[in-house]
C-alpha positions as CSV (number, residue, x, y, z in Angstrom):
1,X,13.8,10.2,-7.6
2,X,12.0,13.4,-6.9
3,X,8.5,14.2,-7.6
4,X,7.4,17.7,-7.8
5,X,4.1,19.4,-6.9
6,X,3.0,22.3,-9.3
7,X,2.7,25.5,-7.7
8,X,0.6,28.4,-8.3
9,X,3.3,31.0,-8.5
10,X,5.4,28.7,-11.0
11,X,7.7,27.5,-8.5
12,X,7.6,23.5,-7.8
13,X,8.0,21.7,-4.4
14,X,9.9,18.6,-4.8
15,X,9.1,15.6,-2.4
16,X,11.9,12.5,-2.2
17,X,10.7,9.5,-3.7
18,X,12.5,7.3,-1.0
19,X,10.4,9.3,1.8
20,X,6.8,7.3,2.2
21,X,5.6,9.4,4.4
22,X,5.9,12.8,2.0
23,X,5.0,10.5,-0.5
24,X,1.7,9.1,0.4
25,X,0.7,12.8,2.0
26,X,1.7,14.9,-1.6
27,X,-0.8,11.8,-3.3
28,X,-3.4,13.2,-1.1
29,X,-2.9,16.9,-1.1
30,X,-2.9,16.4,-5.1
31,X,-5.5,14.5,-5.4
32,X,-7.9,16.1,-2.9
33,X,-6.9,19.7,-3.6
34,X,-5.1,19.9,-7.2
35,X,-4.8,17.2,-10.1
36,X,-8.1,14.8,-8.7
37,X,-7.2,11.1,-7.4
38,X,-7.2,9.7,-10.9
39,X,-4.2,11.9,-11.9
40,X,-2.7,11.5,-8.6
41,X,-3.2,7.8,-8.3
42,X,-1.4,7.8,-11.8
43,X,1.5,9.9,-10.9
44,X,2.5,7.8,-7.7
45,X,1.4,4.6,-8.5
46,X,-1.3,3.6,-6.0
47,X,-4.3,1.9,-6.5
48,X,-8.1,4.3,-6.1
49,X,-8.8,1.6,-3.3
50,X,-5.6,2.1,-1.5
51,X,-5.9,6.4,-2.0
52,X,-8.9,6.3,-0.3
53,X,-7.8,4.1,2.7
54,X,-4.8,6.2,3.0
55,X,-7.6,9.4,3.0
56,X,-9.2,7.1,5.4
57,X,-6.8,7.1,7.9
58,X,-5.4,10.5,7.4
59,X,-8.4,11.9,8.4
60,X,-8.5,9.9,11.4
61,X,-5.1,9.8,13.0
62,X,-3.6,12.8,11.1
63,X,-0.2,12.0,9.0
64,X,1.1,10.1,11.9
65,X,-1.2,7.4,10.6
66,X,0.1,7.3,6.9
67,X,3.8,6.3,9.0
68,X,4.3,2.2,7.5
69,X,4.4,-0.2,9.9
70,X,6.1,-3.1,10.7
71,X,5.1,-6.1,9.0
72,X,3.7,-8.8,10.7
73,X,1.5,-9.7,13.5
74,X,1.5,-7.7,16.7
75,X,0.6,-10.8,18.9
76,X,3.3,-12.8,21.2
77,X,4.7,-16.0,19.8
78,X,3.3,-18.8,21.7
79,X,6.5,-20.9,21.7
80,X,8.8,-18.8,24.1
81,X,11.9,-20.2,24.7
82,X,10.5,-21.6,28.3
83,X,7.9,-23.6,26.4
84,X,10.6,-24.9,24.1
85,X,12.7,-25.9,26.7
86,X,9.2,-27.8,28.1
87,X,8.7,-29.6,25.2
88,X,11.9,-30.9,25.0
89,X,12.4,-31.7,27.8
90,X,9.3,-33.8,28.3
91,X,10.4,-35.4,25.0
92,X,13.9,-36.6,26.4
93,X,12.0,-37.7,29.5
94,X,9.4,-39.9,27.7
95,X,10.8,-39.9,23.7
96,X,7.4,-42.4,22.7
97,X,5.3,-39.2,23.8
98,X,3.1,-38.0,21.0
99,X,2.9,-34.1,20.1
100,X,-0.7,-34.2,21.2
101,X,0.7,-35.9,24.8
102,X,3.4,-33.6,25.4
103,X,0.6,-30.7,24.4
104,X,-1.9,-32.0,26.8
105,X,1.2,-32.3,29.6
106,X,2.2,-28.4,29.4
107,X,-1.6,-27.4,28.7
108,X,-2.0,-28.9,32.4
109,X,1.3,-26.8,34.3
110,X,-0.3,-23.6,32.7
111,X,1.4,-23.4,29.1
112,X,-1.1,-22.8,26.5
113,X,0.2,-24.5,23.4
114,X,-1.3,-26.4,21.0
115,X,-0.5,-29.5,19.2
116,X,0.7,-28.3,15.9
117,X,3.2,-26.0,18.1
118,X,4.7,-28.7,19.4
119,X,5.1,-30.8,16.2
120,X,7.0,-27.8,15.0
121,X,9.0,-27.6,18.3
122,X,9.7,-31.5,17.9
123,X,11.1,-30.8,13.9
124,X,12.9,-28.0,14.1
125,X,14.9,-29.6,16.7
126,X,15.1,-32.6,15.0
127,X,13.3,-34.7,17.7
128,X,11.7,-37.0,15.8
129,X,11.6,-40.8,17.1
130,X,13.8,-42.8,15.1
131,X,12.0,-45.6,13.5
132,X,14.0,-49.1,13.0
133,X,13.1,-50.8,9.5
């Protein structure tokens, strides 16, 4: 899908509606210098809120800051495959250990982990005691 941008001179410029980046910066040029943000919020789809955040951070960082980034959170997983390996293998050497002992035990050599990380460790690995009915 293309979207084109009126000219003065009657000729259009067409922008690629698979290119973000072109996307988000026709939005602004239209709705800052041509059609008004209502109109150009309309045409591309975008909320007033998120128009003026992209404004926002155009005007900070330049168009290098309308570039989408990756998803997710920028900070380091906590259970890195050496504190894995840790937890199981305190759990094969004491298998009665509770997540909250084996948390305390690698808090102590310097791994910061909490409980909850290792309860997920102990799961996903499928280290749960087995219980005898």
């Amino acid at each position: 899908m293309k979207i084109s941008i009126k000219g003065i001179k009657s000729k259009d410029f067409l922008v690629d509606g698979q290119d973000n980046l072109a996307m988000k910066f026709a939005m602004l040029f239209e709705g800052h210098c041509t059609v008004g943000v209502k109109a150009a919020i309309q045409k591309y789809g975008y909320t007033e809120q998120r128009y003026y955040q992209l404004l926002n951070d155009y005007l900070q960082g330049g168009s290098h800051a309308l570039i989408d980034k990756k998803p997710g959170s920028n900070k380091q997983p906590v259970r890195t495959e050496n504190v894995v390996n840790q937890i199981i293998r305190l759990r094969f050497l004491d298998p009665f250990a509770s997540a909250g002992v084996i948390s305390q035990k690698l808090n102590q050599i310097g791994f910061k982990v909490s409980r909850r990380s290792v309860e997920r460790t102990i799961t996903d690995y499928g280290l749960q005691k087995k219980r005898i009915s």
